[in-house]
C-alpha positions in Angstrom: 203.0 109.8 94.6 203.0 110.2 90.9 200.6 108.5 88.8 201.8 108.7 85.1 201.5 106.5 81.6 204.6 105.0 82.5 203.5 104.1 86.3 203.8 100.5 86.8 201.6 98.3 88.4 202.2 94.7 89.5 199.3 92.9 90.3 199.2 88.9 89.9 197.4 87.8 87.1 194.9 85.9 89.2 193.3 89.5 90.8 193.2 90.5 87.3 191.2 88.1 85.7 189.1 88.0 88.8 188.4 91.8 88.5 187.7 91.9 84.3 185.4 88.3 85.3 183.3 91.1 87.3 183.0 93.5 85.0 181.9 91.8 83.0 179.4 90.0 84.9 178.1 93.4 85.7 177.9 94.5 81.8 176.0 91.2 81.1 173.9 91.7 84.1 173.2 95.5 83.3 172.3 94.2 79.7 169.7 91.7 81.1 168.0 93.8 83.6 167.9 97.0 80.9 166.4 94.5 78.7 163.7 93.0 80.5 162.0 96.7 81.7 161.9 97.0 77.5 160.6 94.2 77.5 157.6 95.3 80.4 157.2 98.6 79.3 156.7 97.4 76.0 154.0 94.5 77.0 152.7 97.9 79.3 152.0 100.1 76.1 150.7 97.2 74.1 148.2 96.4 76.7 147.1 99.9 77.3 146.6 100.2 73.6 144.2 97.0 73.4 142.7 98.9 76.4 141.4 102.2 74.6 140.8 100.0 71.0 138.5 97.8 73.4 136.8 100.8 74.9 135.9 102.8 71.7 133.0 100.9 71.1 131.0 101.5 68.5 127.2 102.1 68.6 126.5 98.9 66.1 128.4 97.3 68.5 126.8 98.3 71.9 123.4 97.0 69.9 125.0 93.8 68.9 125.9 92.9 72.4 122.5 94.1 73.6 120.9 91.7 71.4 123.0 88.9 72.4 122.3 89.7 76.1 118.3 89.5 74.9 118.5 86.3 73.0 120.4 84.8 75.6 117.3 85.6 78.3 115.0 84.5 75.4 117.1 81.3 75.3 117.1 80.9 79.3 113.3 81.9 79.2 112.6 78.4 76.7 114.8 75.9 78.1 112.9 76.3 81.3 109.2 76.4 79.8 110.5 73.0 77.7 111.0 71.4 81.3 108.0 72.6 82.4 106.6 70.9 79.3 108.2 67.7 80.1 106.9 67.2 83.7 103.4 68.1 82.1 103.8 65.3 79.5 105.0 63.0 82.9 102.2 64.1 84.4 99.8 63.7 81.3 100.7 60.5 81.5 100.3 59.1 84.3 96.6 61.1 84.2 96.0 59.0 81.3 97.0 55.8 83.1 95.1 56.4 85.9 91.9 57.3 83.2 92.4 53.8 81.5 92.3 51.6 84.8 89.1 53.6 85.9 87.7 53.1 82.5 88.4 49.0 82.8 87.2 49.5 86.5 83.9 51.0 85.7 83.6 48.2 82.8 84.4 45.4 84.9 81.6 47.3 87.7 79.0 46.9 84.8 80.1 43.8 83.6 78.9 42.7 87.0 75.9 44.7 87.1 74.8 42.9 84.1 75.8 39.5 84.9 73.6 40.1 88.6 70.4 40.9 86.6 68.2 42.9 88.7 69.9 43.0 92.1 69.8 45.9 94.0 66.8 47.2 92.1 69.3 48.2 89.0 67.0 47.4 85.9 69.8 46.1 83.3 68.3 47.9 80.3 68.9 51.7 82.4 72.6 50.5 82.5 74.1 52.3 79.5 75.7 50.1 76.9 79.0 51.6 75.4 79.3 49.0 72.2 75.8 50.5 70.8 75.8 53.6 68.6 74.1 56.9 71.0 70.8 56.4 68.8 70.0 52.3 69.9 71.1 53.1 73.5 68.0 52.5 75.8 
C-alpha cells in the first residue's frame, strides 16, 4: 500500500468531527490540568517563602514576644487575686453583718440588765455605759 499526498481518504463527516471534538477536548483538558500544577506549585513556593520570612526572627522580636508572654501571666496572675478580693469583700460583709446583730444583741442584753436593777447580783452602775464619754464611765 502507498500512502502519498494524493492518497484519498473517505471517511464520513460524522467520524471526523467526532475525532477533531476529541482532540480538542484533550488540548483543553491538557491546558487545564498544566494550569492548575502552576497554579499549586506557585501557592507551594509562596508558602515556603512566608515560611523562612516567618522563621528569621529577629532578636527585638523574640523579646517582644517574650514580654507579651510575661504580661499575659501578669495579667492571669491579677484577674485571679481581684476574685480573690471579691469573695473577701463577700465575706467582709457578711462579718460585718453578723458584728452589727451582736452589737444590737449585747445592747438589747444590757438594756435588760438595766431595766432588772440588781438581779442576779449585777450592780447596774459596773454595767458599762456606751453613750458616756471613757472619762464619766463608772
Amino acid at each position: 500500500m502507498k500512502v502519498s499526498e494524493k492518497t484519498n481518504v473517505t471517511m464520513p463527516i460524522k467520524n471526523m468531527i467526532g475525532i477533531v471534538a476529541i482532540i480538542i477536548s484533550g488540548v483543553i483538558g491538557y491546558t487545564e490540568v498544566t494550569a492548575r500544577l502552576t497554579s499549586l506549585e506557585t501557592s507551594r513556593e509562596l508558602f515556603q517563602a512566608d515560611l523562612l520570612k516567618k522563621s528569621e526572627q529577629l532578636p527585638t522580636d523574640q523579646e517582644q514576644f517574650m514580654l507579651l508572654e510575661d504580661l499575659y501571666k501578669t495579667v492571669e496572675k491579677i484577674e485571679k487575686r481581684i476574685e480573690d478580693m471579691m469573695h473577701n469583700k463577700v465575706n467582709i460583709e457578711f462579718v460585718t453583718k453578723q458584728l452589727e446583730k451582736a452589737l444590737k444583741d449585747i445592747e438589747s442584753l444590757k438594756d435588760k440588765v438595766r431595766a432588772n436593777g440588781n438581779g442576779h447580783g449585777w450592780n447596774s452602775n459596773s454595767i458599762i455605759d456606751d453613750s458616756k464619754p471613757w472619762d464619766q464611765r463608772t
